[in-house]
N, C-alpha and C positions, 0 to 999 in steps of 0.2 A: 763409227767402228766399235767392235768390241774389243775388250781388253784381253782376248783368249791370246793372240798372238803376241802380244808387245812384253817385249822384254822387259825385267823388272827392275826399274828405274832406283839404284841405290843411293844412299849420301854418300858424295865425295869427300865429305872432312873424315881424317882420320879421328877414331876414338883420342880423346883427350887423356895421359895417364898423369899420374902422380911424379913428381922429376924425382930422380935416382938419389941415391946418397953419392955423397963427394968420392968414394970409395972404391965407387965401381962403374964401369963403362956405360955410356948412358945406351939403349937400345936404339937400333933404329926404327925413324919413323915410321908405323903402320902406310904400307901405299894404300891407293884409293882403288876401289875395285872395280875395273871397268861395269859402264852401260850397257854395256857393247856383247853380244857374241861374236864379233870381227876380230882376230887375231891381229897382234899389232899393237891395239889402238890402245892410245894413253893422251893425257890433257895438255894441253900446248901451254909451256910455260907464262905465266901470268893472267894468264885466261882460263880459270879452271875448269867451268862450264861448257868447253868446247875441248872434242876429243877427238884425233885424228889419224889416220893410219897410210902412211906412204905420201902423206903429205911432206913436200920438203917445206925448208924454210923460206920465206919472200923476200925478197934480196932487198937492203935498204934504199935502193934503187928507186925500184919499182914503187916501193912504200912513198917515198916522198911524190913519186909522178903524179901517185893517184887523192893523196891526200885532200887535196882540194875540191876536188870533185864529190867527196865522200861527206864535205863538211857541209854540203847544201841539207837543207830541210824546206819543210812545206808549212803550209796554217791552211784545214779543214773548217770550213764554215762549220760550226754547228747550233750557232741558234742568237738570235736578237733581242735583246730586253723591247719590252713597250714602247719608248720613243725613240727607239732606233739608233739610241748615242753610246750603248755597250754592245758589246759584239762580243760571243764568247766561241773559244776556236780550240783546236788541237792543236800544237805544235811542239816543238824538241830545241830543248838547250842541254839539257843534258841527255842522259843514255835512248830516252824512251819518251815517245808524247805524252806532253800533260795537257791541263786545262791552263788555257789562259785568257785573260782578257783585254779586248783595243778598246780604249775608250774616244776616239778620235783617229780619223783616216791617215794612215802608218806614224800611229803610237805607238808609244810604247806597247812593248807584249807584257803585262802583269800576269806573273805567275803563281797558279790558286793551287793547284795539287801539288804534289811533291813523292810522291813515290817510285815503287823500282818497276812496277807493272804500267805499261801502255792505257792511257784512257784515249779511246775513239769517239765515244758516242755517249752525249752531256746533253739534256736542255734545263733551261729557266724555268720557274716557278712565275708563272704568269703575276704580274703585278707586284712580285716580289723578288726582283734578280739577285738578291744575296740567299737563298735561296738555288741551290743545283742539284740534280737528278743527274747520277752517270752510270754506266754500265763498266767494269772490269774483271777481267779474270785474272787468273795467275799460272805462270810457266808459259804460256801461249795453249791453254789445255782447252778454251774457248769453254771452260763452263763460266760464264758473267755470272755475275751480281752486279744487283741492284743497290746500289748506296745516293744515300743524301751528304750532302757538302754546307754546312752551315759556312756561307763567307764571313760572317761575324765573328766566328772563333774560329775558324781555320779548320775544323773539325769535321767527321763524313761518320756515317752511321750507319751500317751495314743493313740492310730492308730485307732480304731474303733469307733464306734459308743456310747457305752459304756454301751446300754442295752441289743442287740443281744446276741446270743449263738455262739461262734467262737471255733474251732479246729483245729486239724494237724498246721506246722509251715513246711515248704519246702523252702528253699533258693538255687537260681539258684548257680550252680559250676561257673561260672563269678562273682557271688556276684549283678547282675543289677537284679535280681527279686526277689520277695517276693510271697508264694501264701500260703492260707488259705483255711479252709469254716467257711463258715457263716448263718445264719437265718434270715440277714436283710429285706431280700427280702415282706416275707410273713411271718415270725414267725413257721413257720410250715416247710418248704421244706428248708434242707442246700444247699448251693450253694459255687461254686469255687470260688473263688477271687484271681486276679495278679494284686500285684504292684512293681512300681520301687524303690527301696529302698532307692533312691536318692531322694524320694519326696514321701513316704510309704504310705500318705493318699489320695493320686488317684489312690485309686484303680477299678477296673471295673470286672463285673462279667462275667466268660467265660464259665460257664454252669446256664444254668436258665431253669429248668425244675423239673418235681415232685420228691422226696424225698432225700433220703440224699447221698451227693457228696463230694469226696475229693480228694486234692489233692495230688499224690503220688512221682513225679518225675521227673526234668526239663531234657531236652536231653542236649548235652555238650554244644552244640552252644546258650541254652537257647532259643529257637526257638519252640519246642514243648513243651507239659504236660503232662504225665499221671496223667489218673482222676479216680475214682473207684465209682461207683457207689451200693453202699451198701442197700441189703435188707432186708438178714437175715443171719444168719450164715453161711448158706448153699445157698448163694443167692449172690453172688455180678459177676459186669460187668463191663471189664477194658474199657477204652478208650483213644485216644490221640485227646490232642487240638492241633489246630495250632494256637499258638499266635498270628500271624497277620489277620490270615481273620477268626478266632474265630468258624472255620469247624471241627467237631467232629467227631472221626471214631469211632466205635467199633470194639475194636481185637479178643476178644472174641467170639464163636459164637453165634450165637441168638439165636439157640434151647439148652434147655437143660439149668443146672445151679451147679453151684459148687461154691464154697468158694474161696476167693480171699488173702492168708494171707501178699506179698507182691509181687512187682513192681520194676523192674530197667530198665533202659535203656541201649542197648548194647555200648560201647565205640562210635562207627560210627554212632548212633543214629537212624540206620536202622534196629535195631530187638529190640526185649522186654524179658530179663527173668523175668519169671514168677513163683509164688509157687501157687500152685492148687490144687482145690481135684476133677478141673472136670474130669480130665479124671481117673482117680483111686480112691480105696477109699481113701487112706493117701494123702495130700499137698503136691505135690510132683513139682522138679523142671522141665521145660519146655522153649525153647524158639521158643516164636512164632517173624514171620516176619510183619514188620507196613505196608506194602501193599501188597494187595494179598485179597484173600479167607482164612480164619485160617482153618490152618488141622483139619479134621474130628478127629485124635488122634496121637497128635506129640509124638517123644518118648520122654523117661524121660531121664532127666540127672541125677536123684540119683535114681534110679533103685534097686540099691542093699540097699539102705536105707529104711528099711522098716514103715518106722514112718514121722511124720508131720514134713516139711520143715516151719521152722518159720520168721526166718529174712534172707535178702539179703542184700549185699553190694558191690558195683565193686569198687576195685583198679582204684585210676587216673590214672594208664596207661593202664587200660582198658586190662590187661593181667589176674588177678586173681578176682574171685566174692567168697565171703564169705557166706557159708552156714551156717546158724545153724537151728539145726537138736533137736526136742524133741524127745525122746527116753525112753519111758517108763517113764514120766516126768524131766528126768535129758537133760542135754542139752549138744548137741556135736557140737565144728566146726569143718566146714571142707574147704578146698579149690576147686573150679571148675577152672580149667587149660583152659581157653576160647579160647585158639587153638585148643588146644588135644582133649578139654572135659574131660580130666583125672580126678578124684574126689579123693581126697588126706586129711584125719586126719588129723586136727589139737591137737598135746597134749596140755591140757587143764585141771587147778583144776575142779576135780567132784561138781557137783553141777548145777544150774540155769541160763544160759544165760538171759541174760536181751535184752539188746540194742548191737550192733555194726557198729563200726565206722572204715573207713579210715583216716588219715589226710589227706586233699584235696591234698596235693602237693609229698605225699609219699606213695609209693607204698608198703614196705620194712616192714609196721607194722601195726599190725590191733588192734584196741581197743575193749575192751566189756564190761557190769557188769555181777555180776556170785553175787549167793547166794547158800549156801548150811545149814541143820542144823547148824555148827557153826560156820558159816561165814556169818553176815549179808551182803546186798545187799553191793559190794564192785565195784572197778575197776582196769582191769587189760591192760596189752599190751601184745603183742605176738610178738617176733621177727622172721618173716617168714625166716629169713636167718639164725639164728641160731636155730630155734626152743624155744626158752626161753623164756617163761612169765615174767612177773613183775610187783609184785605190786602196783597201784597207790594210791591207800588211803587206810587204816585199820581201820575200824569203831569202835568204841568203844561197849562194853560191859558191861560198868558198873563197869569196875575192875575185872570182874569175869574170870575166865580160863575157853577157851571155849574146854578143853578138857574132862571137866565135862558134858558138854553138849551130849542129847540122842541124837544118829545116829538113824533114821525111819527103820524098818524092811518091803520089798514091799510084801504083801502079793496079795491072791484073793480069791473069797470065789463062790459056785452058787449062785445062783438066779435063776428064774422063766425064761421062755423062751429060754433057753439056757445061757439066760447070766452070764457071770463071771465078779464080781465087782473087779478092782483093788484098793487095796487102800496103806496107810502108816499108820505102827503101830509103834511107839512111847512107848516103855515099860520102867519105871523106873529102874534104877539101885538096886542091891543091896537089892532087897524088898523081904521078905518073908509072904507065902501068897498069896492070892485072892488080888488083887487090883481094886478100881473104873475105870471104865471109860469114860472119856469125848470120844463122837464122835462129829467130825465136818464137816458140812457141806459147801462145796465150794457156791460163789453165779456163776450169769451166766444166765439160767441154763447151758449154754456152756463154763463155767468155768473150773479150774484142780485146782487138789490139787497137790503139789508138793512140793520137799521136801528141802524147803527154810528154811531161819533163821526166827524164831517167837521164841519173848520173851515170847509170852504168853503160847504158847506150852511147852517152858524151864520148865517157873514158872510150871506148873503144873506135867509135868514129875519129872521134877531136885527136886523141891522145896515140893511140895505139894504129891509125889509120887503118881501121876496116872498116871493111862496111858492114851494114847491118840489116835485116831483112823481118820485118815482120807480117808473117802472111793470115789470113782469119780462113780457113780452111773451111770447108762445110762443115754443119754445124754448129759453127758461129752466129754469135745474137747480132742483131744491128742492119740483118740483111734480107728481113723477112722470115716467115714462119715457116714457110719451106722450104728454105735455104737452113732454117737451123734446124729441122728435123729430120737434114739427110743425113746423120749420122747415129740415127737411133736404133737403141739395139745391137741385132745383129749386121743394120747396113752400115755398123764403123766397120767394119771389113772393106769397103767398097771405099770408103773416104780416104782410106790410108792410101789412094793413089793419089791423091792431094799430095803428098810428102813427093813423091817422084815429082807430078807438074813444077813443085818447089823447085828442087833441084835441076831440072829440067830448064827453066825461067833462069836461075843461076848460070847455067852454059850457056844462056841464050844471050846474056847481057856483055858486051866488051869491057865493062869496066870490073869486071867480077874473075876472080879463078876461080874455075869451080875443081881446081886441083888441091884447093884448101879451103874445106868449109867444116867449120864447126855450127852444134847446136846445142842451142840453149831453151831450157823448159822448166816450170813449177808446174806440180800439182799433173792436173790434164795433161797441161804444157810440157811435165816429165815422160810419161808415160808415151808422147810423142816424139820425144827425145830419143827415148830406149826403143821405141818403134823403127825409129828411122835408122839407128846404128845396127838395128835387129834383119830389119826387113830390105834398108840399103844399103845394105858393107861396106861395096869400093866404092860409094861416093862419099864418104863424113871421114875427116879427119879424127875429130875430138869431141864429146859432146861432156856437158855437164846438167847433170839432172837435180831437180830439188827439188824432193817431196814428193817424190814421182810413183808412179802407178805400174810396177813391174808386172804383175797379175792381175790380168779385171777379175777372175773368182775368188782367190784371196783378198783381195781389196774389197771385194763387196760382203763375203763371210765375217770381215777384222775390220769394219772400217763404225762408227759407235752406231748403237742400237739407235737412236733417235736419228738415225739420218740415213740407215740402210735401205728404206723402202723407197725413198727419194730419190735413191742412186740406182737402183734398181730399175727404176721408171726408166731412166737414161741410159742405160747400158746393156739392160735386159737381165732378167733372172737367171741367176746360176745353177739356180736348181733344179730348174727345166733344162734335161741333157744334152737337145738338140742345139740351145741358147748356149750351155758349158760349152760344147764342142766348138763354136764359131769362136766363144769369147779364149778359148785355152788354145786357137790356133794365132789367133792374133794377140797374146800375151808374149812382151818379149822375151821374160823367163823359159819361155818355151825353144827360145832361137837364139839360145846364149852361143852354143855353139858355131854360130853366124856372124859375132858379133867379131869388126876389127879393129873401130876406132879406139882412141884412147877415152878412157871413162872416168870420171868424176862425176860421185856422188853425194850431195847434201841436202842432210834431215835434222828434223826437229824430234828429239826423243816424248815428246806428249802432243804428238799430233792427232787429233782425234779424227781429221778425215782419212790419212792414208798413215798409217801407221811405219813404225821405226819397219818391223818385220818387212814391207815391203821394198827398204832399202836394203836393208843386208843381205836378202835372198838374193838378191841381184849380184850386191858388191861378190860374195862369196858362191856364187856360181861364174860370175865370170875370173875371179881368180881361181877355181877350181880347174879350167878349158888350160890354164898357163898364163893369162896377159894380167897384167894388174894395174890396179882402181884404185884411183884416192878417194877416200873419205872422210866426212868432217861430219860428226854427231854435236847437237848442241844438247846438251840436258836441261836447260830452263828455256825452250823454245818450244811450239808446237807447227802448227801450217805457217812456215816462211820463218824469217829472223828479223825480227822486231826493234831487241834491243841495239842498240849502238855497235857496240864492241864487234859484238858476232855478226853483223851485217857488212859490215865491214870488211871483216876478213873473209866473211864469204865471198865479199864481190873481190876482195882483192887477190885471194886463193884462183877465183875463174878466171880473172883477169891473165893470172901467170900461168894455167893450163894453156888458154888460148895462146898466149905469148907464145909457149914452148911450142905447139903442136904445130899452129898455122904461120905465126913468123918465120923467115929464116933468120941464121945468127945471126946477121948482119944487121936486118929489122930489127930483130927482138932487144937488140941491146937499150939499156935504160938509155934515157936522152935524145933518142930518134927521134922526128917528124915524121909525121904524115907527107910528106914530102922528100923524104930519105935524107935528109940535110940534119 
């Protein structure tokens, strides 16, 4: 997005002055000058960073119910030293993920970074794990940098630029390269960058052309690159560099278009497997050869796997490549026999693959993370010679027993056009009665709902007995390519009867009131929020939105320059009138006057996909109608809440929406059961 609309984000400390003489009354403190155009809004005591307007305060009550639920966290594989006995991950002890590392299956978490900004995305220096490569940005404004982590002095060294937008991290299997993207170029178009990690800040660029480019995969010799040239979901174009005379091939063919989910190199560094959905509707696996004419329609290597091929990995001895496979949103590995081509299960805890890894120097074991309902995002190993898992870190919960925890029920329901919504229902335990329910909506719109650990989902099932409902509506990834591209364009007009089937499936179920239902949404996920309270009145009690997409024209005008053509692809051009007219009927700023539920809205003030403007046009046209809307600004967030503090009270602010709106007094009081007891 661009920064034409976004409000201009000031410091909240007051100017510092000189203290007075004993003599005379000392002045009062300068206040801090609202973020905000919202009337109202001022910073919640102790919290300065978060500013809120019509928000009450959360009853001590309710603070302790959820407290424990709040204190779970996760550990993100991100990447294996050489013989497979460090392991370094993302995880939170304090405010914000840092870098740490296991050095043995649930050890200790040693913790290497220490700062106040989020690190997600770290790997190792091949043959040297004191030695780290990470990416972070600052405020959640999502421009990264590239910094190096000496672990011998504790020390990190900024590699970029330090205003650009940077992504992906690739490090050559030699350890002599480094390659990124970046935006330095022109602010607008991402570009490839290789360097030698011997000297990381000469770096030079090896694609320079229009839109957004990354890097995917160095061949063994470090000698070539795969590059992925990204357009839309349904739009990407693999290529190889040669590092030395910086000539670029296309592998893929040039008619035609399909999704690109990942890239490796074959061992010999003469072929490419590939996951795809061009030649089929599902991602499926392929290997194409690096010269030649690419086949008009090679066959597949997982064939019998009916569902999206999502991560690859080759074995260093270039004998086995790691599949994994979503399946109905849960996640399966498997092995590819790169001789035989044999496709061979992997047994694996039920739940969510994440990331997967080899140890560069072992063949013998494959690493992953896995999330399930009650197992937050974890990491495990697989001993291919034994078959046996093991786990490498146990994330905490709170103290709570996660065999309390609600297992999702997969259901599916019609809808309009043929389509059947899959989604997960989440039913309280032990409840007699009708129960509310929360729906939630995924963002994306090529997002999935899956059926991962959420504290918040907990609290609301376990704690607050509702149910919970998350449906993947058309246009949803995970379900085929034509299933996710019936919401393109102008046919999201046609999808948003997806929201009625929802509601619809709701009435249908006995254990459900559909005389209380609230929705919940980020991002996409918002903008279907504001849909549904827009376009279904008297069926939503409450909704709360986060990050949400009030305007697809203004959101696509304001939303940064390096990512507007992308969204464009997905939602249709606004500048074409016929497209404005579809997209400004289906905007719910357009049908504020419609709207009954109770609203709650929360953003991140440096959001650079949907900007602050998109939340306040909302908040302040539906107070304008007469009903009124809480809101909660974070000023050091961007897309979501990151930090601790403000996560926190975001979910615990939803939490007492939903309390008040779909409880009645009697439910909502602190100390209730799921069981009314």
């Amino acid at each position: 997005m661009t920064l034409a609309s976004l409000p201009l984000i000031v410091s909240l400390l007051a100017a510092q002055t000189p203290a007075p003489a004993p003599s005379k009354p000392a002045p009062a403190p300068a206040a801090a000058k609202a973020p905000s155009a919202v009337p109202g809004i001022a910073p919640l005591p102790g919290l300065p960073n978060l500013w809120t307007s019509g928000v009450p305060p959360v009853p001590p009550a309710l603070s302790q119910r959820v407290q424990q639920y709040l204190e779970s966290r996760s550990a993100q594989l991100l990447d294996v030293s050489g013989d497979g006995q460090q392991v370094l991950i993302s995880t939170r002890f304090g405010d914000v993920n840092q870098l740490h590392l296991v050095e043995m299956p649930l050890g200790a978490r040693t913790q290497l970074t220490f700062t106040k900004e989020p690190i997600n995305r770290a790997r190792f220096l091949p043959g040297n794990p004191q030695v780290i490569f990470y990416l972070q940005d600052t405020g959640g404004g999502e421009f990264f940098q590239v910094l190096k982590l000496d672990r011998r002095t504790g020390r990190s060294e900024l590699l970029t630029d330090g205003k650009s937008r940077h992504e992906e991290l690739v490090v050559s299997r030699d350890g002599r390269w480094l390659a990124y993207a970046g935006t330095g170029r022109n602010g607008k178009d991402t570009d490839v960058y290789v360097a030698p990690t011997a000297d990381p800040k000469q770096a030079k660029r090896v694609t320079e052309a229009d839109g957004s480019w990354a890097p995917l995969d160095f061949s063994e010799d470090g000698s070539k690159l795969l590059v992925r040239q990204f357009r839309a979901a349904d739009d990407s174009d693999l290529s190889v560099v040669d590092l030395k005379t910086n000539a670029r091939t296309q592998l893929t063919p040039k008619e035609g278009k399909g999704s690109l989910e990942a890239a490796v190199f074959t061992q010999d560094g003469q072929g490419v497997y590939v996951a795809t959905d061009r030649y089929s509707d599902f991602s499926q696996l392929y290997r194409l050869p690096l010269t030649g004419t690419p086949p008009a329609s090679p066959p597949s290597l997982t064939k019998a796997v009916r569902w999206n091929v999502e991560h690859l990995e080759l074995s260093p001895d270039g004998r086995k490549l790691a599949v994994a496979v979503n399946e109905e949103g849960y996640g399966r590995l498997y092995l590819l026999d790169t001789r035989t081509q044999a496709l061979s299960p992997v047994e694996t805890p039920q739940g969510v693959i994440a990331e997967v890894r080899f140890p560069p120097k072992r063949s013998d074991r494959v690493a992953f993370s896995l999330t399930s309902s009650r197992v937050p995002l974890d990491v495990f190993t697989v001993d291919l010679g034994t078959k046996k898992s093991t786990r490498w870190t146990r994330s905490e919960v709170g103290g709570l027993d996660p065999e309390t925890f609600v297992e999702p029920e997969l259901v599916s329901y019609p809808s309009t056009d043929g389509v059947k919504v899959p989604a997960f229902l989440y039913l309280p335990k032990h409840v007699k009665g009708k129960v509310p329910v929360v729906v939630v909506f995924h963002g994306g719109p090529e997002g999935q709902s899956r059926p991962g650990f959420s504290a918040q989902i907990q609290l609301m099932a376990t704690e607050l007995g509702m149910a919970v409902l998350l449906p993947n509506v058309r246009g949803s990834e995970g379900y085929g390519k034509a299933f996710r591209a019936m919401d393109d364009g102008v046919k999201r007009e046609q999808s948003l009867a997806d929201i009625g089937a929802t509601l619809d499936f709701v009435a249908s179920r006995p254990e459900l009131d559909a005389s209380r239902v609230g929705i919940f949404g980020g991002s996409y996920g918002g903008y279907m929020t504001l849909a549904t309270v827009a376009f279904y009145p008297d069926r939503v009690k409450a909704a709360v939105d986060v990050v949400g997409i009030s305007s697809l024209p203004s959101f696509l005008q304001n939303t940064q320059a390096y990512r507007r053509d992308l969204r464009r692809a997905e939602y249709g051009d606004e500048r074409d009138p016929a497209v404005r007219k579809v997209q400004e009927r289906i905007s719910p700023l357009g049908s504020v006057d419609r709207i009954r539920a109770a609203l709650f809205v929360q953003q991140g003030a440096n959001d650079p996909r949907v900007p602050q403007s998109e939340a306040e046009q909302i908040v302040q046209a539906v107070r304008k109608k007469g009903s009124d809307v809480w809101y909660l600004l974070a000023t050091d967030e961007g897309h979501g809440f990151q930090k601790k503090p403000n996560r926190d009270m975001a979910t615990t602010t939803a939490l007492m929406f939903f309390e008040k709106h779909l409880l009645s007094p009697s439910e909502g009081q602190a100390g209730g059961t799921a069981d009314g007891k």
